[in-house]
CHARMM-style PDB file with segment names, atoms N, HN, CA, C and O in Angstrom:
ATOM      1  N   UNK     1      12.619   5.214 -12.486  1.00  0.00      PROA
ATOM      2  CA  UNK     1      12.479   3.910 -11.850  1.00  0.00      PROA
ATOM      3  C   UNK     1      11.237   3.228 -12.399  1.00  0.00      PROA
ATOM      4  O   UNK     1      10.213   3.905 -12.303  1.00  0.00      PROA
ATOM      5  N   UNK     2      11.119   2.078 -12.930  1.00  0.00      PROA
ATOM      6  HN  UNK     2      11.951   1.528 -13.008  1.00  0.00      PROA
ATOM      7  CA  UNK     2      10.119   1.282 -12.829  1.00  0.00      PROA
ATOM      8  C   UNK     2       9.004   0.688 -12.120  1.00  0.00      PROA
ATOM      9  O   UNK     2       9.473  -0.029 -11.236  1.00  0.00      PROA
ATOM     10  N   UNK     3       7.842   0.666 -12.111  1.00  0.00      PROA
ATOM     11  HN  UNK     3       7.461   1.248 -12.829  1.00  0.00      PROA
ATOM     12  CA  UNK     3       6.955   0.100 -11.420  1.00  0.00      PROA
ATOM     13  C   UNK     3       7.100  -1.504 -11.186  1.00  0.00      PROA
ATOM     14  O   UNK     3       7.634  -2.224 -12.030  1.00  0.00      PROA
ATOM     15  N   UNK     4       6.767  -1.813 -10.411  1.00  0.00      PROA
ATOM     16  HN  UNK     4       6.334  -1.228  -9.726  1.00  0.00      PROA
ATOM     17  CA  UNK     4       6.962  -3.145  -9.657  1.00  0.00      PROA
ATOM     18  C   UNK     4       5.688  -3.980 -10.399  1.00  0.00      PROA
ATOM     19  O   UNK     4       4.478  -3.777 -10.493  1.00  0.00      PROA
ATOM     20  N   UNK     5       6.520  -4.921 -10.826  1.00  0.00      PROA
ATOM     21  HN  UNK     5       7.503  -5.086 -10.750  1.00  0.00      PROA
ATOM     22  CA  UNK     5       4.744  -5.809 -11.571  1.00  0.00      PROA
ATOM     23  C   UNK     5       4.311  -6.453 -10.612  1.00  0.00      PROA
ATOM     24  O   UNK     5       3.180  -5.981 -10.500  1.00  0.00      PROA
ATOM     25  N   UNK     6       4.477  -7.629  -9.401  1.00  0.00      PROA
ATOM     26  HN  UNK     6       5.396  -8.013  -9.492  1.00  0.00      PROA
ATOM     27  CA  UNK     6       4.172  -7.636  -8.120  1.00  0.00      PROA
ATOM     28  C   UNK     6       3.051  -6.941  -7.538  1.00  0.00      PROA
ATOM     29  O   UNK     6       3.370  -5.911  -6.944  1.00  0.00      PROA
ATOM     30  N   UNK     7       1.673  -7.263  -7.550  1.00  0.00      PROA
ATOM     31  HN  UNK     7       1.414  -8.100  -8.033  1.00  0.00      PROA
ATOM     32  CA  UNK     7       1.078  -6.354  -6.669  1.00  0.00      PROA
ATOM     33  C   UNK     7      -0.376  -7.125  -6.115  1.00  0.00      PROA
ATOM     34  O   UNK     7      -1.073  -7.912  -6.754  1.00  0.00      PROA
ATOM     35  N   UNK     8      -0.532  -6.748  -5.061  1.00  0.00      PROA
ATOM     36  HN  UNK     8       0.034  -6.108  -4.542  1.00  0.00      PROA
ATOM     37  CA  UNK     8      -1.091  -7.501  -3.838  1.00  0.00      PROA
ATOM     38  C   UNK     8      -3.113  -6.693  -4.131  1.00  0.00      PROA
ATOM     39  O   UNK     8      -3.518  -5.677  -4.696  1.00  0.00      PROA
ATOM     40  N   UNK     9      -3.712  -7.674  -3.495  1.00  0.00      PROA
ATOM     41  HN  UNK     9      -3.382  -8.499  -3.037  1.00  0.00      PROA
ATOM     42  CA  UNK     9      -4.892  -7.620  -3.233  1.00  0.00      PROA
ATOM     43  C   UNK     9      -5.346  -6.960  -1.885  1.00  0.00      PROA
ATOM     44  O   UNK     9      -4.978  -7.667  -0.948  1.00  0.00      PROA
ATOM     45  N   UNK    10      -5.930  -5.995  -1.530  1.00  0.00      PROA
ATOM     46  HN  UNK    10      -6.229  -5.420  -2.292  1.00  0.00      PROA
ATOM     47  CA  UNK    10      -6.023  -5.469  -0.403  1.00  0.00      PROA
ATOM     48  C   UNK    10      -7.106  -6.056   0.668  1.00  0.00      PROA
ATOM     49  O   UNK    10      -6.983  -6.033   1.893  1.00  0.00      PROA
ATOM     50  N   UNK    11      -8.409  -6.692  -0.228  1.00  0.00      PROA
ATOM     51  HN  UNK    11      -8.509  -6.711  -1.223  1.00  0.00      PROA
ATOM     52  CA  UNK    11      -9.231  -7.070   0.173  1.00  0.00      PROA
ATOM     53  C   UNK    11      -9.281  -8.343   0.968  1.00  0.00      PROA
ATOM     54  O   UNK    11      -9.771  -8.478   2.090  1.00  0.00      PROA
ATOM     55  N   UNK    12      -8.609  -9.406   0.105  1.00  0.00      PROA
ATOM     56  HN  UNK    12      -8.211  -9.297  -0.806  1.00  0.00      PROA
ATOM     57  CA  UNK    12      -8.102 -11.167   0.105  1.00  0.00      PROA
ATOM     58  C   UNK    12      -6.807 -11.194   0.575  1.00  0.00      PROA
ATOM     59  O   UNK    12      -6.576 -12.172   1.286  1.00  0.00      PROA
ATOM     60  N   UNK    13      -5.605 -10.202   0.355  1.00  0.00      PROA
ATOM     61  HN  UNK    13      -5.792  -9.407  -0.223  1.00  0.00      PROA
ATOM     62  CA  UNK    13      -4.444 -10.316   0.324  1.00  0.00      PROA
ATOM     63  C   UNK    13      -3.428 -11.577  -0.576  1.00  0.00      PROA
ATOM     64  O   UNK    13      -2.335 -12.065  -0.288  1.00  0.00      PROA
ATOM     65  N   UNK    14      -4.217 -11.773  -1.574  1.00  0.00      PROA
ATOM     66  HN  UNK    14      -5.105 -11.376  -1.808  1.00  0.00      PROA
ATOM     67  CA  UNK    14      -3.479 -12.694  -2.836  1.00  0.00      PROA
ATOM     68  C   UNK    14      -2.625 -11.374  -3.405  1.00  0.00      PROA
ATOM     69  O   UNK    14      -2.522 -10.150  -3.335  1.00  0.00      PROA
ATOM     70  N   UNK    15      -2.178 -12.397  -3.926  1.00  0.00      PROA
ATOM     71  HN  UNK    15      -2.261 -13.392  -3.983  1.00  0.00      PROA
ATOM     72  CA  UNK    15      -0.779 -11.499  -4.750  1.00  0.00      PROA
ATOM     73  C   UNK    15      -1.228 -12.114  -6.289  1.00  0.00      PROA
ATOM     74  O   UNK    15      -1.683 -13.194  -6.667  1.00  0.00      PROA
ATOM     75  N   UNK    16      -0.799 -10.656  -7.060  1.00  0.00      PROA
ATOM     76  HN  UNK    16      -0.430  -9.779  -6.753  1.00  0.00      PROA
ATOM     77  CA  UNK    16      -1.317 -11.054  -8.325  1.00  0.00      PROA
ATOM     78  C   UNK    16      -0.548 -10.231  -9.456  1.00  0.00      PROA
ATOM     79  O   UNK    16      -0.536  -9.036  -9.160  1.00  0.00      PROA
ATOM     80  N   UNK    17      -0.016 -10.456 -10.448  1.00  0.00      PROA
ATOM     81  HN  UNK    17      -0.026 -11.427 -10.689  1.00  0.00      PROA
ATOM     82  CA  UNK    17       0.174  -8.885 -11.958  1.00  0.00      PROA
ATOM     83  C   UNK    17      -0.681  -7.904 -12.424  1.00  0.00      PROA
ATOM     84  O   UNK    17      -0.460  -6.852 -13.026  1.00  0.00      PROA
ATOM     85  N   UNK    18      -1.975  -8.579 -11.934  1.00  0.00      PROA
ATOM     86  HN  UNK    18      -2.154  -9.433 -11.446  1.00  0.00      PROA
ATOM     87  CA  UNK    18      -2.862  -7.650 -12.823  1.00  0.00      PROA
ATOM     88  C   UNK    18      -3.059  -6.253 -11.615  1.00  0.00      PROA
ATOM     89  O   UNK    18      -2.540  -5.917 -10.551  1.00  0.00      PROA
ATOM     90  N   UNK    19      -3.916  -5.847 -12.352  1.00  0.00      PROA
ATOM     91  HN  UNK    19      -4.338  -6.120 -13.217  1.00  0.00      PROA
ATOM     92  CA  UNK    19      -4.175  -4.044 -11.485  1.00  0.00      PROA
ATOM     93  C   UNK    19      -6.000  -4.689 -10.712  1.00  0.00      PROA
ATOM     94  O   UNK    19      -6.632  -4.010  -9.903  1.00  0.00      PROA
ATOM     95  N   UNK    20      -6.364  -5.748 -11.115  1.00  0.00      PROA
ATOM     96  HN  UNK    20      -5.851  -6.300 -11.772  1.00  0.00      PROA
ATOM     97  CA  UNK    20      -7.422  -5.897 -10.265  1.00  0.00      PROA
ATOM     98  C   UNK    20      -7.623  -7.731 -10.102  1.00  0.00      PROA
ATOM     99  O   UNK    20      -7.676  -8.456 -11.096  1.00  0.00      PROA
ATOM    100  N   UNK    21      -7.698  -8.163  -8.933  1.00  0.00      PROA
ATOM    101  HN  UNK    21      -7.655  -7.574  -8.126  1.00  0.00      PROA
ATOM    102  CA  UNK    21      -7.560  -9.038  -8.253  1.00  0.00      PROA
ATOM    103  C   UNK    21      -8.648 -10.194  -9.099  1.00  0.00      PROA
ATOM    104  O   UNK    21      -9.812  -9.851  -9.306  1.00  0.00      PROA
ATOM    105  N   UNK    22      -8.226 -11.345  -9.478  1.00  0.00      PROA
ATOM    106  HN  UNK    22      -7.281 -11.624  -9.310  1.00  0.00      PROA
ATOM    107  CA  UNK    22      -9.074 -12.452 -10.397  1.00  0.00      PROA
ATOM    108  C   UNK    22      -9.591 -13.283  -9.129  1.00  0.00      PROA
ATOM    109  O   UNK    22     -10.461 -14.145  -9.254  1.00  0.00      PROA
ATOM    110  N   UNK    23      -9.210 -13.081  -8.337  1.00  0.00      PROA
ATOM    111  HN  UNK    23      -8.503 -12.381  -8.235  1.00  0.00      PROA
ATOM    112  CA  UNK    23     -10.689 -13.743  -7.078  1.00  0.00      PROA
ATOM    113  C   UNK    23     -11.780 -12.761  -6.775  1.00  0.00      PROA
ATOM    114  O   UNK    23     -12.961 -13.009  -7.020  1.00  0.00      PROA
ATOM    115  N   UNK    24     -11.383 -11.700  -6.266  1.00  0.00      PROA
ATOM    116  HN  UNK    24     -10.424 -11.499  -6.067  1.00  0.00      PROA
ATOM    117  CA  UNK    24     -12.693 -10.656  -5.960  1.00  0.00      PROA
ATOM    118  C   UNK    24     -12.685  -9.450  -6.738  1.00  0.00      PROA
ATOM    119  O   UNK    24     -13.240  -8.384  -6.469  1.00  0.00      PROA
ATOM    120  N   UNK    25     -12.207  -9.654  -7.420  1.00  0.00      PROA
ATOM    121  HN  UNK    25     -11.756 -10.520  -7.638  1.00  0.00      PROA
ATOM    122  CA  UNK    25     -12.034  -7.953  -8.634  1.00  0.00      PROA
ATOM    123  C   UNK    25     -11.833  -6.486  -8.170  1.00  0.00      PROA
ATOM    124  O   UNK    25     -11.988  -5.448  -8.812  1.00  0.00      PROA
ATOM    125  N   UNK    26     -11.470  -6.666  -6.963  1.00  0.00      PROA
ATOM    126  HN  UNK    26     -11.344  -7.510  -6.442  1.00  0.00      PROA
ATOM    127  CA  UNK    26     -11.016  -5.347  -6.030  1.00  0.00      PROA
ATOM    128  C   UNK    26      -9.583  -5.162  -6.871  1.00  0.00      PROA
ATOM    129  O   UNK    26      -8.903  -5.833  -7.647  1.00  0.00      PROA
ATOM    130  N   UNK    27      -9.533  -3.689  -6.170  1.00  0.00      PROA
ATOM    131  HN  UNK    27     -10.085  -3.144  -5.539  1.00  0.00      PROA
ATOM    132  CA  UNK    27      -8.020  -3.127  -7.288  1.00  0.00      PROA
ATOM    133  C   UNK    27      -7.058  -3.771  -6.416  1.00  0.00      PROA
ATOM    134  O   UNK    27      -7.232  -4.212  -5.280  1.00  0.00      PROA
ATOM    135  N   UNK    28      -5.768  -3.748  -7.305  1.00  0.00      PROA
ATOM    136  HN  UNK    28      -5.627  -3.390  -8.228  1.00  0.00      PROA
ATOM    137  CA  UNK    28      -4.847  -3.934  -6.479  1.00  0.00      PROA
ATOM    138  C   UNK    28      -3.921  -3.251  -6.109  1.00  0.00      PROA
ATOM    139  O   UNK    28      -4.409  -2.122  -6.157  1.00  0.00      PROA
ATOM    140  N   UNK    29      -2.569  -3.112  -5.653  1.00  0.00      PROA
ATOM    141  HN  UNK    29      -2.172  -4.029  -5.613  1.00  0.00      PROA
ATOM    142  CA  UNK    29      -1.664  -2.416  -5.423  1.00  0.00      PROA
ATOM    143  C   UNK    29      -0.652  -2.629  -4.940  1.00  0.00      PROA
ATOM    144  O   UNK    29      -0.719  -3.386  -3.971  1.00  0.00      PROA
ATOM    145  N   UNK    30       0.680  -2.140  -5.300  1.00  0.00      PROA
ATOM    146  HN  UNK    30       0.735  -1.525  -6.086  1.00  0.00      PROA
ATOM    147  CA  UNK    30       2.400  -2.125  -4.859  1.00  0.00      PROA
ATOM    148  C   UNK    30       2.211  -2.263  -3.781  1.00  0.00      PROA
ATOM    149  O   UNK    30       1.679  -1.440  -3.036  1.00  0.00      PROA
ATOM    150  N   UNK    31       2.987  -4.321  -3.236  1.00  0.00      PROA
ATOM    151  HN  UNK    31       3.419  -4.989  -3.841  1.00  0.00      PROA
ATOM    152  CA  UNK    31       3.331  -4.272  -1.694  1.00  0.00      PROA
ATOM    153  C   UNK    31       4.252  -3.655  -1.209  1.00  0.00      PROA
ATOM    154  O   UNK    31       4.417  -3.548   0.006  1.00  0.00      PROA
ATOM    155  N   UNK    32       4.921  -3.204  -1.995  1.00  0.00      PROA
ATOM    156  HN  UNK    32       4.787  -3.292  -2.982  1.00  0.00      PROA
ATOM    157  CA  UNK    32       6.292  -2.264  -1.228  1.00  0.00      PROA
ATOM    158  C   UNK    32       6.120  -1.138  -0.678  1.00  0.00      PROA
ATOM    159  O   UNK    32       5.205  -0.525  -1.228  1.00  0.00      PROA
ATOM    160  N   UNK    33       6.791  -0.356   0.520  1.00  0.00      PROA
ATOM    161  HN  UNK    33       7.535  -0.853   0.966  1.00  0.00      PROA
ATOM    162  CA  UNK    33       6.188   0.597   1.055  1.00  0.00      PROA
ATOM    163  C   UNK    33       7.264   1.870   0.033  1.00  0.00      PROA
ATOM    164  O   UNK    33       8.227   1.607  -0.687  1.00  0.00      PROA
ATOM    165  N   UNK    34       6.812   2.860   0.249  1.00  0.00      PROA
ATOM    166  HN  UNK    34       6.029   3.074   0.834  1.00  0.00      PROA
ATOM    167  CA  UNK    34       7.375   4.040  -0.521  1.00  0.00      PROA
ATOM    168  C   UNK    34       8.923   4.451  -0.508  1.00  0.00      PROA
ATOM    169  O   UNK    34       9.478   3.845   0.409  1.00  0.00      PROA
ATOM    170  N   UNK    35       9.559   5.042  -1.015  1.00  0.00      PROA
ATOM    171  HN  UNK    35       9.108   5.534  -1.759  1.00  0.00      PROA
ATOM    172  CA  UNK    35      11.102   5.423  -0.828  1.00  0.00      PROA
ATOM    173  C   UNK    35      11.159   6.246   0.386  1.00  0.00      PROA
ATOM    174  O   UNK    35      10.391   7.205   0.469  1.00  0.00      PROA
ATOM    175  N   UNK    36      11.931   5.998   1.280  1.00  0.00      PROA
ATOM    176  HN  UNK    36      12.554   5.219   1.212  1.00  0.00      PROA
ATOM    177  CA  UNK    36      12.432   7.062   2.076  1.00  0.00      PROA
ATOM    178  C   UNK    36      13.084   7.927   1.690  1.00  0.00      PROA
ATOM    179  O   UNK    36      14.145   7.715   1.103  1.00  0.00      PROA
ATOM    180  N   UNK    37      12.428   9.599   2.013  1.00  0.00      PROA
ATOM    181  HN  UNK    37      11.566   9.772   2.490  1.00  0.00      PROA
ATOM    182  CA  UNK    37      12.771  10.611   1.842  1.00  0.00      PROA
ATOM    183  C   UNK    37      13.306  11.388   2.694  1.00  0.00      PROA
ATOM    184  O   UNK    37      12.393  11.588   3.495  1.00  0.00      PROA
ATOM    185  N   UNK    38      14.333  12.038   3.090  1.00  0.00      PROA
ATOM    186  HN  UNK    38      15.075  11.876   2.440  1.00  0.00      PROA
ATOM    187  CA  UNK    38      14.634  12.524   4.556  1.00  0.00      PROA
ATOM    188  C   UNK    38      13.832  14.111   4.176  1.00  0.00      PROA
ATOM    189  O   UNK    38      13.354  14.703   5.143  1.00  0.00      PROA
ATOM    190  N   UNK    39      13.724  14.653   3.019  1.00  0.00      PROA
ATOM    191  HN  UNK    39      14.112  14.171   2.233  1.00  0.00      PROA
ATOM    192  CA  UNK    39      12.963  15.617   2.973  1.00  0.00      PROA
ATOM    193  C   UNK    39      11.382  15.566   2.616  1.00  0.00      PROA
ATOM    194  O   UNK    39      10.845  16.033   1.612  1.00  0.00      PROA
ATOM    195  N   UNK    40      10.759  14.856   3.730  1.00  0.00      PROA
ATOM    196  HN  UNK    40      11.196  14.476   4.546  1.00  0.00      PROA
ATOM    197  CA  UNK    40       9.622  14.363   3.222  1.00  0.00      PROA
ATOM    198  C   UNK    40       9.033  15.296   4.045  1.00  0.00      PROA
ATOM    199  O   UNK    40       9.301  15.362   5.245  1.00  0.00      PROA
ATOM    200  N   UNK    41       8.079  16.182   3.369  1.00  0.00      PROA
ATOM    201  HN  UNK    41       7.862  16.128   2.394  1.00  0.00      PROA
ATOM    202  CA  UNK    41       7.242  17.004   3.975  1.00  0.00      PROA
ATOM    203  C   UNK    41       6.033  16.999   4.132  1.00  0.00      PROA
ATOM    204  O   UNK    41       5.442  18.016   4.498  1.00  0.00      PROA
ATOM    205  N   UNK    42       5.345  15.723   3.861  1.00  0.00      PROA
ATOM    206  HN  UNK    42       5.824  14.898   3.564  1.00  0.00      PROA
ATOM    207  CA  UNK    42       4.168  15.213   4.540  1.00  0.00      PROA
ATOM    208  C   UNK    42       4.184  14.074   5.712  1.00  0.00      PROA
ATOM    209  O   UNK    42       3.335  13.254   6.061  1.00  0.00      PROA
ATOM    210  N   UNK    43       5.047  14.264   6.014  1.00  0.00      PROA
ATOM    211  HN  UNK    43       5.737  14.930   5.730  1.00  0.00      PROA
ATOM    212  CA  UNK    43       5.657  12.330   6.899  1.00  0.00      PROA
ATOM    213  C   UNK    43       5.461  12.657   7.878  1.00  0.00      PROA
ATOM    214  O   UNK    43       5.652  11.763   8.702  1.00  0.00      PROA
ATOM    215  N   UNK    44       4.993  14.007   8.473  1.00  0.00      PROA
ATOM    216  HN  UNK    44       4.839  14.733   7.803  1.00  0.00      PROA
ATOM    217  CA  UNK    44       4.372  14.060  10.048  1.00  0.00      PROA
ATOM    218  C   UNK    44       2.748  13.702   9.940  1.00  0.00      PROA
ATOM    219  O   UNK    44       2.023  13.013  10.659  1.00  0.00      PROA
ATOM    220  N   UNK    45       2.561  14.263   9.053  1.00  0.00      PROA
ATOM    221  HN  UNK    45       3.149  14.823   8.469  1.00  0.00      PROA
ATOM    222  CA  UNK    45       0.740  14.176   8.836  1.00  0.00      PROA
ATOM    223  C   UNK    45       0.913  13.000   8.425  1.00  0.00      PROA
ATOM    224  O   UNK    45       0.454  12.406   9.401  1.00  0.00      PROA
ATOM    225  N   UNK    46       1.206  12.255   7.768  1.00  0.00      PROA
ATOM    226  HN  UNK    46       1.579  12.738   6.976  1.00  0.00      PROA
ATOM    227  CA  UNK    46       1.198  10.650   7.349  1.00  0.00      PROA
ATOM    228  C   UNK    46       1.113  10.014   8.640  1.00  0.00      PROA
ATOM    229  O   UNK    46       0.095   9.335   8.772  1.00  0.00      PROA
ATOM    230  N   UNK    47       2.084  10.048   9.876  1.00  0.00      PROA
ATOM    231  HN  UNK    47       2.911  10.600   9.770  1.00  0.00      PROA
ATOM    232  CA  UNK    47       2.741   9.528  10.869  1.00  0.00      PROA
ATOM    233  C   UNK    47       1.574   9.754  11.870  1.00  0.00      PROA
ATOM    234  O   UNK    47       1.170   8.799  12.534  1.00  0.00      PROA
ATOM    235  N   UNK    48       1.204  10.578  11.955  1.00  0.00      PROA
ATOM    236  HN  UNK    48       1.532  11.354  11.416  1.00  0.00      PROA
ATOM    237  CA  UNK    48       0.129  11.058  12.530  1.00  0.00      PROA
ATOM    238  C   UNK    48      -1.374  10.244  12.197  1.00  0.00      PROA
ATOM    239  O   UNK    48      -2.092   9.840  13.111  1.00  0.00      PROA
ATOM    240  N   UNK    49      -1.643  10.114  11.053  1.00  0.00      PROA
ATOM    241  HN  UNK    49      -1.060  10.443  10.311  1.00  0.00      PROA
ATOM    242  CA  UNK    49      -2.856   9.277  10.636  1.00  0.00      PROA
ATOM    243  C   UNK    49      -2.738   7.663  10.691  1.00  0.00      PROA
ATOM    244  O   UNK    49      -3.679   6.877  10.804  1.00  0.00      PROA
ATOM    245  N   UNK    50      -1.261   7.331  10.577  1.00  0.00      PROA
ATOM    246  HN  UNK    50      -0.497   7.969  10.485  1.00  0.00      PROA
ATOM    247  CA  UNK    50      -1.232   6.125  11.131  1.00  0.00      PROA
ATOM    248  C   UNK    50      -1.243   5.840  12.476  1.00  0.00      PROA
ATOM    249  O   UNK    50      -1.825   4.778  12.700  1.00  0.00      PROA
ATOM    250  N   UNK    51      -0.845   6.354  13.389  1.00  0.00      PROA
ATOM    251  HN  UNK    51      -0.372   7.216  13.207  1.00  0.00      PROA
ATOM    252  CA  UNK    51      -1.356   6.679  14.704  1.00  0.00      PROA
ATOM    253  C   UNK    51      -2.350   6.687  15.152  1.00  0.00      PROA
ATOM    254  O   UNK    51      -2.658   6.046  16.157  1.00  0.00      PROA
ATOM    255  N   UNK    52      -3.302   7.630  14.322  1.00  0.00      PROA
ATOM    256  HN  UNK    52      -3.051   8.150  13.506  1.00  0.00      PROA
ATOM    257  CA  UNK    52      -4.678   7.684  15.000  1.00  0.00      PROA
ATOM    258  C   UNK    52      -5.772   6.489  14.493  1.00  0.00      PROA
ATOM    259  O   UNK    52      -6.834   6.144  15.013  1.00  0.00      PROA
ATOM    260  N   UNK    53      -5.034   5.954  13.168  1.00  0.00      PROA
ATOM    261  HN  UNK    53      -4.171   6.235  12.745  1.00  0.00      PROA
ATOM    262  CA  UNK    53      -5.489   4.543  12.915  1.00  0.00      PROA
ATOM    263  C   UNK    53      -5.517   3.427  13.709  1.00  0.00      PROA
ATOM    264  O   UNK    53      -6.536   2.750  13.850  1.00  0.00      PROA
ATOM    265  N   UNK    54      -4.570   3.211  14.186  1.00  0.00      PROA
ATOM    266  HN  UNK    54      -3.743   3.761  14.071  1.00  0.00      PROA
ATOM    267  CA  UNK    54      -4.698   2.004  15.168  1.00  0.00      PROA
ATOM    268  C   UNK    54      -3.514   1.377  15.221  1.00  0.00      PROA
ATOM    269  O   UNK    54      -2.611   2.155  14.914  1.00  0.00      PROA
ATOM    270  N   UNK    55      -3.039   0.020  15.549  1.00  0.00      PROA
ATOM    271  HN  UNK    55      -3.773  -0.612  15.799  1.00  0.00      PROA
ATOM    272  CA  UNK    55      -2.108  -0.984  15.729  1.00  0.00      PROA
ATOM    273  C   UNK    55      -2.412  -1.714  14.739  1.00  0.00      PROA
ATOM    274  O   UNK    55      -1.748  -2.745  14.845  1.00  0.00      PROA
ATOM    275  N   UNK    56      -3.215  -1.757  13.600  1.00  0.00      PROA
ATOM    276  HN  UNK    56      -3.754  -0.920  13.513  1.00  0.00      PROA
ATOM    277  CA  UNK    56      -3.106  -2.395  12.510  1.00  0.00      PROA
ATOM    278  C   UNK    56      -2.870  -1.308  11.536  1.00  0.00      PROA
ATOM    279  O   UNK    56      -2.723  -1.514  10.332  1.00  0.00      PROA
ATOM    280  N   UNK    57      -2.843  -0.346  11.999  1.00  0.00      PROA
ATOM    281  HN  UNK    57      -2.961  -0.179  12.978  1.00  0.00      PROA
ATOM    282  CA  UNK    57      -2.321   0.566  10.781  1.00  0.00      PROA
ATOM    283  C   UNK    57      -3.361   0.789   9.730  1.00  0.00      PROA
ATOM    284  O   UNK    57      -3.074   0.993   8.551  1.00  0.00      PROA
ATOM    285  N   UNK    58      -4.827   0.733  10.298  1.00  0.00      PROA
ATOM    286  HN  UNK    58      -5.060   0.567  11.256  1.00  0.00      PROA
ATOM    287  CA  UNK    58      -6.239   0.748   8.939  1.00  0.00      PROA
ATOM    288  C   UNK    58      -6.443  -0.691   8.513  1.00  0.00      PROA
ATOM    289  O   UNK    58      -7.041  -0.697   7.437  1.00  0.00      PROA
ATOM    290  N   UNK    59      -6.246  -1.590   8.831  1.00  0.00      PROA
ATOM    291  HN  UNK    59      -5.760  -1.585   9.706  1.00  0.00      PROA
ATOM    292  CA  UNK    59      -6.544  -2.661   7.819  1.00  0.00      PROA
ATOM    293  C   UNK    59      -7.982  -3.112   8.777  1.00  0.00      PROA
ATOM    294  OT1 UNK    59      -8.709  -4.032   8.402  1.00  0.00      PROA
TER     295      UNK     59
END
């Protein structure tokens, strides 16, 4: 599968191609969330840290 050229600013939340953001030079990264795996064997501990993150989920 291909990588998504699409990818978002974490800091500003601009959307941009490059791998680091031309307003604040923070990295960037794939807005898409990951493939669902039904054999995903970290997705309790994942599930779990988003939880104890908050209602924004870390941001």
């Amino acid at each position: 599968m291909t990588e998504s050229i699409l990818r978002v600013c974490r800091a500003c939340d601009r959307y941009t191609m490059k791998s680091a953001c031309p307003a604040c030079g923070a990295p960037t990264r794939t807005p898409h969330p990951a493939r669902y795996d039904a054999s995903d064997r970290y997705g309790e501990y994942r599930r779990r840290l988003l939880e104890a993150a908050g209602p924004a989920g870390g941001r």
